[in-house]
C-alpha positions in Angstrom: 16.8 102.9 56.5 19.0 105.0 54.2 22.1 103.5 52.4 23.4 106.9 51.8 23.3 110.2 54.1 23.6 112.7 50.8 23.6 115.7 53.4 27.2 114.3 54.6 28.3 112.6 51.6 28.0 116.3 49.6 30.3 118.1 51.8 32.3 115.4 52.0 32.4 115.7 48.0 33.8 118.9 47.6 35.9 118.7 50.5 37.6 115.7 48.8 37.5 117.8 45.4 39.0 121.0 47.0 42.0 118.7 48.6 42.1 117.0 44.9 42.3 120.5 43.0 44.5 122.0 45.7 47.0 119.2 44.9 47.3 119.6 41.3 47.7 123.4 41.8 50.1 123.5 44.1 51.4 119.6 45.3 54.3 119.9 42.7 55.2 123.2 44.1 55.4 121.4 47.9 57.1 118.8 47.2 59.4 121.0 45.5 59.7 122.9 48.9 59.9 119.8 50.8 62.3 118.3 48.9 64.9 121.3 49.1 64.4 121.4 52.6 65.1 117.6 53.6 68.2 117.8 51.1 69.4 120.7 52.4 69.1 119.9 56.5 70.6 116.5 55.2 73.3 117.2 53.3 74.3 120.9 55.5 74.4 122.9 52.7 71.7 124.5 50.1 70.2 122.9 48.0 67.8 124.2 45.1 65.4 122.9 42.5 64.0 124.8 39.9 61.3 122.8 38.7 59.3 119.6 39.9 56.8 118.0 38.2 55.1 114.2 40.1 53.9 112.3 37.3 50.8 109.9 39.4 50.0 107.8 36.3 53.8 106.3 35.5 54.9 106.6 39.4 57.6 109.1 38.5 58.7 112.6 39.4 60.9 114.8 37.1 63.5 117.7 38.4 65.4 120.3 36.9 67.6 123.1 37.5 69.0 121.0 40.7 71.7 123.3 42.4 74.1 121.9 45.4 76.4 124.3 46.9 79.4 124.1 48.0 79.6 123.9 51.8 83.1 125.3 52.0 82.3 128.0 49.7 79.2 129.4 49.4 79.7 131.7 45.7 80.3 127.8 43.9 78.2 124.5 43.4 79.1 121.5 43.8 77.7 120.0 41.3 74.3 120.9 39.4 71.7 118.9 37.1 69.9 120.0 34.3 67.1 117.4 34.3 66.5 114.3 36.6 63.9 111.4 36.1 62.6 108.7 39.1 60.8 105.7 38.1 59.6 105.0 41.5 58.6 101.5 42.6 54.9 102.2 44.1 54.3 99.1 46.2 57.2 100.5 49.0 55.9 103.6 49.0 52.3 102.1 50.7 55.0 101.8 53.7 56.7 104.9 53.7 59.9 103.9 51.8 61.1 104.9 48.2 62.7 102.9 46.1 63.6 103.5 42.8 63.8 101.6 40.0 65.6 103.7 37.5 67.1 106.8 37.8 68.2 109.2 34.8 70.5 112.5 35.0 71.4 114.5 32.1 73.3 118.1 31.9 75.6 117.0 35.4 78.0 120.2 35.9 80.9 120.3 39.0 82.1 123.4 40.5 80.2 125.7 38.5 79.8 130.1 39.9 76.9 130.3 41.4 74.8 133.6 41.3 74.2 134.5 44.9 76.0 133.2 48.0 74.5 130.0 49.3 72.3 130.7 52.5 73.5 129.2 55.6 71.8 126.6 57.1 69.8 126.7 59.8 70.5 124.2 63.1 73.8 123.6 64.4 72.8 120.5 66.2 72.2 118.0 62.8 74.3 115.8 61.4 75.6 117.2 58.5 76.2 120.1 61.1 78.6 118.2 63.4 80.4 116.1 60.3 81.2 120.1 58.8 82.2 120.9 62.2 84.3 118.1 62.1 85.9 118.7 58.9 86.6 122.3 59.8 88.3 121.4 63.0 90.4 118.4 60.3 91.7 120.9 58.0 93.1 123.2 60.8 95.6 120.4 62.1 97.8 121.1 58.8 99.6 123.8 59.6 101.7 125.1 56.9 104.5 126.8 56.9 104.9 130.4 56.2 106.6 132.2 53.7 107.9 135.4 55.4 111.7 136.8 56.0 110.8 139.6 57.4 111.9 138.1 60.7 115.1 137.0 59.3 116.6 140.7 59.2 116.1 141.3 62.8 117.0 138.5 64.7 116.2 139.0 68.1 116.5 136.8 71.7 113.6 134.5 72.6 112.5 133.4 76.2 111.7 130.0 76.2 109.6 128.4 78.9 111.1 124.9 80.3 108.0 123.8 80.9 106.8 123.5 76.8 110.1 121.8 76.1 109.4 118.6 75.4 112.8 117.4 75.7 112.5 117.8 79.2 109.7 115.6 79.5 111.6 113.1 77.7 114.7 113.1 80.1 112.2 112.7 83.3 110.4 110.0 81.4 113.6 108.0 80.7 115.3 108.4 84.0 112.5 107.0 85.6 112.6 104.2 82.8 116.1 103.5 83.4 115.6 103.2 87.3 112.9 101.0 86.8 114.9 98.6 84.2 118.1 99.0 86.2 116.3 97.8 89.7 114.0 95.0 87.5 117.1 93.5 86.3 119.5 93.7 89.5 116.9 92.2 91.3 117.2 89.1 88.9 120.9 88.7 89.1 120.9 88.6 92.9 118.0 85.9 92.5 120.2 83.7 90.3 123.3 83.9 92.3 125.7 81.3 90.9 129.2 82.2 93.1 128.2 79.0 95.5 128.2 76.7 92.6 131.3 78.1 91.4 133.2 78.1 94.0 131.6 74.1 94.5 132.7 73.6 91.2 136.0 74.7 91.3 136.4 72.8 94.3 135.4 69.8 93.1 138.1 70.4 90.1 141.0 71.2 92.9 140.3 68.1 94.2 140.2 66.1 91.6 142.9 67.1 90.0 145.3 66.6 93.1 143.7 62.6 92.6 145.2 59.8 90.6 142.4 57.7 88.9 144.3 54.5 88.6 144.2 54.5 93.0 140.3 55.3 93.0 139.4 52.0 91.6 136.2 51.2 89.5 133.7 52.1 92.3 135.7 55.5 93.3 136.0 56.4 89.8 132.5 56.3 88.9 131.6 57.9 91.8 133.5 60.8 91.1 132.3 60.9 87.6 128.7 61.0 89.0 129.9 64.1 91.3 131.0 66.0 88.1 128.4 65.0 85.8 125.9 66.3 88.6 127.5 69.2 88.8 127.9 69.8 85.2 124.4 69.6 84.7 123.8 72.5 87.2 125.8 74.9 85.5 124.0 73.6 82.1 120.6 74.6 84.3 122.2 78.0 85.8 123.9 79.0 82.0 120.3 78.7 80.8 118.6 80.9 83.6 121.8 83.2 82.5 120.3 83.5 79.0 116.8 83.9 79.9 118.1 86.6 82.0 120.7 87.6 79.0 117.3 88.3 77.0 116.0 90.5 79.5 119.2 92.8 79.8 119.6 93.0 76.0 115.3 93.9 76.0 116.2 96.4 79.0 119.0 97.8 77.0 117.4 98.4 73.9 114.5 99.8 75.5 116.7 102.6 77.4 118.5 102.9 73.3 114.8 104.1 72.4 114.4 106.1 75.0 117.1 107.9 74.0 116.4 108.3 70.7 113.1 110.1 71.8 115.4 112.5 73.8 116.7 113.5 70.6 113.9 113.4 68.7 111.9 115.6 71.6 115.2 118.0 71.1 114.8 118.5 67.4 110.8 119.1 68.2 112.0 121.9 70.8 114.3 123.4 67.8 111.5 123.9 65.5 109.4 124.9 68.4 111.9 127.5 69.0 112.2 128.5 65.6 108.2 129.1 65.5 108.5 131.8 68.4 111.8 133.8 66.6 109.2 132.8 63.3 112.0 131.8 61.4 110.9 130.1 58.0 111.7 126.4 57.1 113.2 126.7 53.6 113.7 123.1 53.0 111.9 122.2 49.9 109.7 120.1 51.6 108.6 123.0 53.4 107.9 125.2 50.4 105.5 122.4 48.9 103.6 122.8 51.8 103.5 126.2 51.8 102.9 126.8 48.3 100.5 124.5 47.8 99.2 122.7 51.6 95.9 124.7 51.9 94.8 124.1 48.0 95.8 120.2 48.4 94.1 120.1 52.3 91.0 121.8 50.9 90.6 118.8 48.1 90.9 115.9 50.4 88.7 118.2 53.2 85.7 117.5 50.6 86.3 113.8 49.8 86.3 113.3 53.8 83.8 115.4 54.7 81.4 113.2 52.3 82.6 109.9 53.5 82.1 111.0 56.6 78.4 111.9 55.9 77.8 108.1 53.9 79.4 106.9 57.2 76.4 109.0 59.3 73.5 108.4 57.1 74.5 104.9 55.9 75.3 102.8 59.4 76.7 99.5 58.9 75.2 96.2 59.5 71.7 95.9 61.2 71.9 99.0 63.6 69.1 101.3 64.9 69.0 104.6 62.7 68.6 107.7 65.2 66.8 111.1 64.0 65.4 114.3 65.1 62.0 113.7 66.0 58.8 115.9 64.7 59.0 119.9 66.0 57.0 120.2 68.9 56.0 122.5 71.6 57.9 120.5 74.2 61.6 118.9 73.4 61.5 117.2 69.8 63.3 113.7 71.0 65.0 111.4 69.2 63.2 109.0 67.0 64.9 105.2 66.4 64.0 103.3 63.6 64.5 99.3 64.0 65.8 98.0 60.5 63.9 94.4 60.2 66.3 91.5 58.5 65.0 90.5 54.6 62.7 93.7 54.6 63.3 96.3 51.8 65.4 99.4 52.9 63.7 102.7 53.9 65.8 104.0 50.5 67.3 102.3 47.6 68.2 103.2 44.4 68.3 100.3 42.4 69.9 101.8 39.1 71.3 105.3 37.7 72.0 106.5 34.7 74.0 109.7 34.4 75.3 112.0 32.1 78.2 115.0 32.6 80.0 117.8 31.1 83.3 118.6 31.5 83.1 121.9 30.2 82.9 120.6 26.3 80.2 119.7 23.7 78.6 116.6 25.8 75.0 116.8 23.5 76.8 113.4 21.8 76.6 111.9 25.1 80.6 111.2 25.9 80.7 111.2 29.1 78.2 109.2 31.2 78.2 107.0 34.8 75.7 104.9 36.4 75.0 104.4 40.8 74.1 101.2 41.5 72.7 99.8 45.2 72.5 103.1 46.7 70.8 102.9 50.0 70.2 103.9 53.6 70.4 100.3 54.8 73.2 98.6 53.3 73.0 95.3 55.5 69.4 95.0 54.6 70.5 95.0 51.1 73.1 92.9 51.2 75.9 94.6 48.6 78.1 97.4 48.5 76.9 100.3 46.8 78.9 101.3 43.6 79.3 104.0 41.1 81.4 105.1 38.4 81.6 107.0 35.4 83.7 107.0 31.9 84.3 109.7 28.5 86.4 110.6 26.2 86.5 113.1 23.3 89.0 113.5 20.8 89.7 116.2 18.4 92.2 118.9 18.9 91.3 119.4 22.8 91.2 116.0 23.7 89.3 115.4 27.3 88.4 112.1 29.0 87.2 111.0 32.3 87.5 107.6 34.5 85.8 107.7 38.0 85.5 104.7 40.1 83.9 104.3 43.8 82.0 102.3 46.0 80.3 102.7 49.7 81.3 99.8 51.4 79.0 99.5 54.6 77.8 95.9 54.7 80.3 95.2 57.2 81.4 96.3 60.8 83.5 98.7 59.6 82.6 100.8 56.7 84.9 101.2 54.0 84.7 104.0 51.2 86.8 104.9 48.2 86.9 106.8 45.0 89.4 106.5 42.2 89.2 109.6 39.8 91.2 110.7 37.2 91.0 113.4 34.2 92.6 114.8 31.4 92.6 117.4 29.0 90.0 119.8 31.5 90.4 123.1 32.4 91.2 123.2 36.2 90.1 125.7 39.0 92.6 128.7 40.2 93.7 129.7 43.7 95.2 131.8 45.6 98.7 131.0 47.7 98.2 132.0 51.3 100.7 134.3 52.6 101.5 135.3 49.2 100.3 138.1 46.9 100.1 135.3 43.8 97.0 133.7 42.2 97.8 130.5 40.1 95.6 129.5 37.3 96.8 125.8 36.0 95.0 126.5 32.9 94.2 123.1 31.5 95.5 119.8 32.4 96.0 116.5 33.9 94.3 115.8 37.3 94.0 112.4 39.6 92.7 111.5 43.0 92.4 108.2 45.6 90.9 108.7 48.5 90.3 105.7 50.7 87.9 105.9 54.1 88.4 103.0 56.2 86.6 103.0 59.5 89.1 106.0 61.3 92.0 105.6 58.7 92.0 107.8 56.1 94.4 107.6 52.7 94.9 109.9 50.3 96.7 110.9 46.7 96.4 114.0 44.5 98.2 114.7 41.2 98.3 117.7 38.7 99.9 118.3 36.2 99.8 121.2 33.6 102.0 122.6 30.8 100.2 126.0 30.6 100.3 127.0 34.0 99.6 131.1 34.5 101.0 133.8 37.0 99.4 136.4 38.3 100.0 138.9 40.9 97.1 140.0 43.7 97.4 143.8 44.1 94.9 144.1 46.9 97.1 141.7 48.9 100.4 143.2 48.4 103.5 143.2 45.3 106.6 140.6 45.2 109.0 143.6 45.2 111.2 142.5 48.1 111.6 139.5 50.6 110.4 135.6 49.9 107.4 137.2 47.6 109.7 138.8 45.5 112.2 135.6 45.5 109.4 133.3 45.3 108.1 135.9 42.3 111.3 136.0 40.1 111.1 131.7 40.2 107.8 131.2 39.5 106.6 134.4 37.4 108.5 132.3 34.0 107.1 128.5 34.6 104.7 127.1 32.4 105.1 123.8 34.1 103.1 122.4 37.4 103.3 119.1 38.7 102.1 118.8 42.2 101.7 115.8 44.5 99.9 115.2 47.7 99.7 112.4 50.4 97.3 111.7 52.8 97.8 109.3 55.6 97.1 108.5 59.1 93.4 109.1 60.8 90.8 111.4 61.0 92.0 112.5 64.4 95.7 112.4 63.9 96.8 113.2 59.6 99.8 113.4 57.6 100.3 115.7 54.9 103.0 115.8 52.7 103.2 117.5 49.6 106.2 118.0 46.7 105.8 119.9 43.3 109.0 121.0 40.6 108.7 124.4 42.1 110.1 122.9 45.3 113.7 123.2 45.3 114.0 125.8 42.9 112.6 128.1 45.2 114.4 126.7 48.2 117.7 127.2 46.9 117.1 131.1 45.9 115.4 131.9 49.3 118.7 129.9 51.0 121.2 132.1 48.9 119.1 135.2 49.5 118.6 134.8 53.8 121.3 132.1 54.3 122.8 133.7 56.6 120.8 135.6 58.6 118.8 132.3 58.7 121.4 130.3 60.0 122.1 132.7 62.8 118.6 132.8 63.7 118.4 129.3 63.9 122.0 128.8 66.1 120.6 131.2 68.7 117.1 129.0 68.9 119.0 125.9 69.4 121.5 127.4 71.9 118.4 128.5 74.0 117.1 125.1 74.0 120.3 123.6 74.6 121.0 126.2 77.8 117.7 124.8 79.3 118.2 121.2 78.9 121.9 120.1 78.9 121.9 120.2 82.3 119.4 117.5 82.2 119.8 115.7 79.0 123.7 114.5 80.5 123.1 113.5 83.3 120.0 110.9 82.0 122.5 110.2 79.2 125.3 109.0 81.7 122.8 107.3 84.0 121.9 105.4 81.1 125.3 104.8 79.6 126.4 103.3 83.0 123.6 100.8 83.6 124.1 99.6 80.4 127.6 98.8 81.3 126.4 97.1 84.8 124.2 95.1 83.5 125.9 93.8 80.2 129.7 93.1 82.9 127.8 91.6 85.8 126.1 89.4 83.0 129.6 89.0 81.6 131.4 88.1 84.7 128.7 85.4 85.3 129.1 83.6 82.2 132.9 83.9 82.2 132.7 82.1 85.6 130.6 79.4 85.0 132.2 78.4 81.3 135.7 78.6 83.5 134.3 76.2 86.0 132.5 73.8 83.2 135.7 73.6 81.6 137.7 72.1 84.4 135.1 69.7 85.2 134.8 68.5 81.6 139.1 68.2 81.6 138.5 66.0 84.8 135.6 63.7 83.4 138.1 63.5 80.4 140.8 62.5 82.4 139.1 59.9 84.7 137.6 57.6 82.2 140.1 56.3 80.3 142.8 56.3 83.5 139.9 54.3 85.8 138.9 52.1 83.1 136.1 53.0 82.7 134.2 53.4 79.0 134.3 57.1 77.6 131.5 59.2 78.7 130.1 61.3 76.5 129.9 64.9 77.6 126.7 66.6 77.7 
C-alpha cells in the first residue's frame, strides 16, 4: 500500500506554488483594491491608496498615499496620509476579525485640492448612502435669508391664501379650547352649589340673633352652639372644594392666556410669511449673520453630523445584532445579521494609534501629533468609550498650535459623541457668500468648534476669528455697483477684522441656527438708511393683508375669551364672598352665646 500518491501530490505541488507566486505578485495589489473598495462603499465617498505592502512575517501591512474625499465636495480631501503602519494581532484574525495592536500615521493633511473630482459612488441603498442623504435633506432646513432689494423698489399687492395663515388655525384651535374650558369649569360650579347652605346659614344667624342666651339655659345654649359649629364646619368643607375648584379656573385661565399668546405669535409667523411672498428682506442684524455667513457655518456642522451619524450606523450600542448587505448573487443579496457574543473580542478594534499632522507648516520635528484609543465596531463588547485626541504647537514668528479632544461614546443605550477642537495661528479655507458677488478669504487665524451628538439632540459652537481678513469681488457672478451688493460692498470691502459665531441646537429632525459676526449691524444699519422706506411700506402693506384676513376672526376668539375669564373668576368671586359673609355671622353668634349662656369659650375653628 502506498503512503504517497506522487501522481496527485505533483499537481497538487505546483498548484499550491502557482497560488503561492500568484500571491506575492499580485496579493498586495488586491488587497490594495479591496481595501479601497470596502472604505469607500463604507464611508460613501472615495477613497484611494497609493501603495500597499502585507508584511506576513511581523503580521503588519503598510499604506501610503491614503486619499479620502470630501463627500460634499468632490475637487477636496478630507484628510490624506502619507504613510500608515498596522501591527495586527494574528490570533483574531484565525476568526475573521482584525484587531490591531498598534497603529502609526505620519504626514496627516485636512482639506487638501485634490487633482481630479472624486468619483461618485456607486449604490444608493448603503449606509453611508442614506446617512448623506440624510445630511443633505439637514442642511436644507436652514434657510437663510436673502440679500436682495430689488423687490424693495417696486412694491406691489400680494394675494394671500387664508388657508396657509397660521393665525387662523390658531383662533379655531383656541375657541374650541375656550369652549371646552368654559363648559369643564361651569359644569363644576353647578356641582358644588353652595346657595342652600347659605341661605341655611344665614338663617340660622337671623335666628339667633333675634335670641337672648341668658333664656336658652345651659342645655339650649349648647345646643345651639352645636347647630353653628356644624354648620361652620360645612362651609370650612364647601370653602375648600371652592379652592380646589379656584385652582382649576386659574389653570383654565392661564391656559386660554397661552393660547393667546400663540395667536399672536401665529400672527407675527403670517407677517414674515407674507413678507416671503412680496420677498422683502429681513435687515435685522440677526438676519444679515445669517445671510452672510449661514451656508459656510451650516456646511461645518453638516460634516461633524454627518460623521457622528455614520459612528452611530456602524458602531450600534450595547449588545445589538449588526445588519449588512449580504454576498452579490444572482437572486436578491439579503441581509446578513451578525450575533455579537458577551466577553468575545470585537469583529474590529484598534487598540492604540499614534498619529502625526501638518497644519500647513514644517511638521518633520514632529509638533503636532494625536493618538485613537478603543476604536471598535462593538463597543459593548469592549467595554469603554472609544477616545481620541491630538495636541502641537510651534513658535517662532507664525506661531501655530492645535488641541483636539473627542470620544465615541456607545457603550450605553444611547450613544453619545463629541469633539472639542480648537486652532490657532492656521491659514483658513475661503468661500463664497451666496446671493452675493463676494468671495471671503479669512487669511490666517483663530478657529474653534464643539459639537456634541447625543442620541437625536444635536449641539453645536463655531468661532473664527481673523485680523487679515481679504475681499474680493466674483466677476462671473455679478459687481456690487448698486442695491444690498453694492451697500453690503462699500461696508465690508475696508475690514480687516472677522469674528464670527455660530450655534447649533435642537435635533437632527428639527435645528436651530443662529449666527452673529462684527459685520452684523454695520451692514444693517446702511441697508436700513439706504431702503428704509420703501422697506417699511412694503412691510405695512404685508401686515395689513394679514390683518384684513384674520381680524374678523382673531376678535371675536379674543372677546370670547376675555368674557369667560370674567365668568369664571365672578361666579368664583361671588361664591366666596357668600360663604365668608355667612361664616362671619355664625362665628359673631358662637361668640356671643358662650360667655352670655355660661358656657366656657369655644375656640373657633
Amino acid at each position: 500500500m502506498k503512503l504517497f500518491r506522487w501522481r496527485a501530490i505533483a499537481p497538487l505541488t505546483l498548484i499550491l506554488g502557482l497560488i503561492a507566486l500568484g500571491w506575492f505578485l499580485f496579493g498586495d495589489r488586491i488587497v490594495r483594491r479591496v481595501t479601497e473598495d470596502s472604505a469607500t462603499t463604507a464611508l460613501g465617498t472615495e477613497v484611494d491608496i497609493g501603495w500597499l505592502q502585507i508584511r506576513t512575517a511581523q503580521a503588519s501591512v503598510e499604506l501610503r498615499g491614503l486619499e479620502v474625499a470630501d463627500p460634499f465636495n468632490p475637487m477636496r480631501n478630507q484628510v490624506e496620509a502619507g504613510r500608515i503602519v498596522l501591527d495586527l494581532d494574528p490570533l483574531p484574525l484565525l476568526q475573521k476579525k482584525v484587531v490591531i495592536d498598534r497603529m502609526v500615521l505620519t504626514g496627516l493633511r485636512f482639506g487638501s485640492t485634490r487633482r481630479r473630482p472624486a468619483k461618485p459612488v456607486k449604490g444608493g441603498d448603503g449606509v453611508a448612502a442614506r446617512v448623506l442623504s440624510e445630511i443633505k435633506t439637514w442642511t436644507q432646513q436652514f434657510k437663510q435669508p436673502l440679500l436682495s432689494l430689488t423687490p424693495v423698489d417696486t412694491i406691489k399687492a400680494i394675494a394671500l391664501d387664508p388657508t396657509k395663515l397660521g393665525t387662523i388655525k390658531a383662533v379655531e384651535i383656541l375657541s374650541a379650547r375656550a369652549d371646552s374650558v368654559q363648559r369643564s369649569l361651569e359644569s363644576g360650579l353647578k356641582s358644588a352649589d353652595y346657595s342652600a347652605l347659605v341661605d341655611s346659614a344665614n338663617a340660622l344667624a337671623n335666628r339667633l340673633s333675634a335670641t337672648n342666651p341668658s333664656k336658652l339655659g345651659v342645655a339650649g345654649t349648647a345646643e345651639a352652639a352645636n347647630s353653628v359649629k356644624r354648620t361652620l364646619d360645612q362651609i370650612a368643607r364647601a370653602k375648600q372644594q371652592l379652592a380646589e375648584l379656584q385652582k382649576g379656573v386659574t389653570g383654565g385661565v392661564a391656559l386660554l392666556s397661552d393660547g393667546l399668546k400663540a395667536v399672536d405669535d401665529a400672527r407675527e409667523k403670517d407677517y414674515a410669511f407674507a413678507r416671503g411672498l412680496m420677498k422683502l428682506p429681513g435687515l435685522d442684524a440677526p438676519n444679515i449673520g445669517a445671510a452672510l455667513f449661514g451656508a459656510s457655518s451650516a456646511s461645518t456642522f453638516q460634516q461633524a453630523l454627518y460623521y457622528g451619524r455614520m459612528a452611530q450606523q456602524y458602531i450600534p450600542p450595547g449588545l445589538q445584532p449588526w445588519r449588512k448587505s449580504g454576498p452579490k448573487r444572482l437572486r436578491m443579496r439579503g441581509i446578513t445579521v451578525v450575533f455579537p457574543k458577551e466577553h468575545a473580542t470585537p469583529s474590529f478594534l484598534l487598540r492604540d494609534g499614534k498619529l502625526s499632522f501638518s497644519l500647513g507648516a514644517d511638521t518633520t520635528v514632529n509638533a503636532f501629533s494625536g493618538s485613537v484609543t478603543g476604536l471598535t465596531t462593538q463597543p459593548a463588547l469592549y467595554g469603554r468609550p472609544t477616545t481620541f485626541g491630538a495636541r502641537g504647537a510651534l513658535s517662532g514668528p507664525a506661531p501655530i498650535s492645535a488641541r483636539l479632544d473627542g470620544i465615541l461614546d456607545h457603550v450605553r443605550a444611547t450613544p453619545r459623541d463629541s469633539i472639542d477642537l480648537s486652532l490657532g495661528g492656521v491659514k483658513l479655507p475661503a468661500f463664497d457668500l451666496p446671493t452675493l458677488p463676494f468671495r471671503l478669504d479669512p487669511g490666517v487665524g483663530d478657529a474653534a468648534l464643539a459639537f456634541v451628538l447625543n442620541g437625536d439632540r444635536v449641539g453645536g459652537r463655531l468661532s473664527v476669528k481673523s485680523n487679515a481678513a481679504q475681499w474680493a469681488t466674483d466677476s462671473t457672478r455679478g459687481k456690487p455697483t448698486g442695491g444690498a451688493a453694492g451697500v453690503v460692498w462699500q461696508v465690508v470691502s475696508g475690514l480687516k477684522e472677522l469674528d464670527l459665531k455660530a450655534t447649533l441646537s435642537g435635533t437632527v429632525t428639527a435645528p436651530n441656527l443662529s449666527i452673529s459676526s462684527n459685520l452684523d449691524q454695520a451692514v444693517s444699519d446702511r441697508l436700513k438708511a439706504m431702503a428704509g422706506d420703501q422697506l417699511a411700506k412694503g412691510e405695512a402693506r404685508a401686515k395689513a393683508e394679514v390683518d384684513r384676513l384674520v381680524q374678523d376672526k382673531v376678535e371675536p376668539v379674543r372677546q370670547k375669551v376675555t368674557q369667560a375669564e370674567a365668568a369664571l373668576t365672578g361666579k368664583l368671586g361671588g361664591n366666596q364672598q357668600a360663604l365668608d359673609g355667612a361664616q362671619k355671622r355664625l362665628e359673631a353668634e358662637l361668640k356671643r352665646l358662650g360667655p352670655a349662656g355660661g358656657l366656657p369659650k369655644i375656640k373657633l375653628p
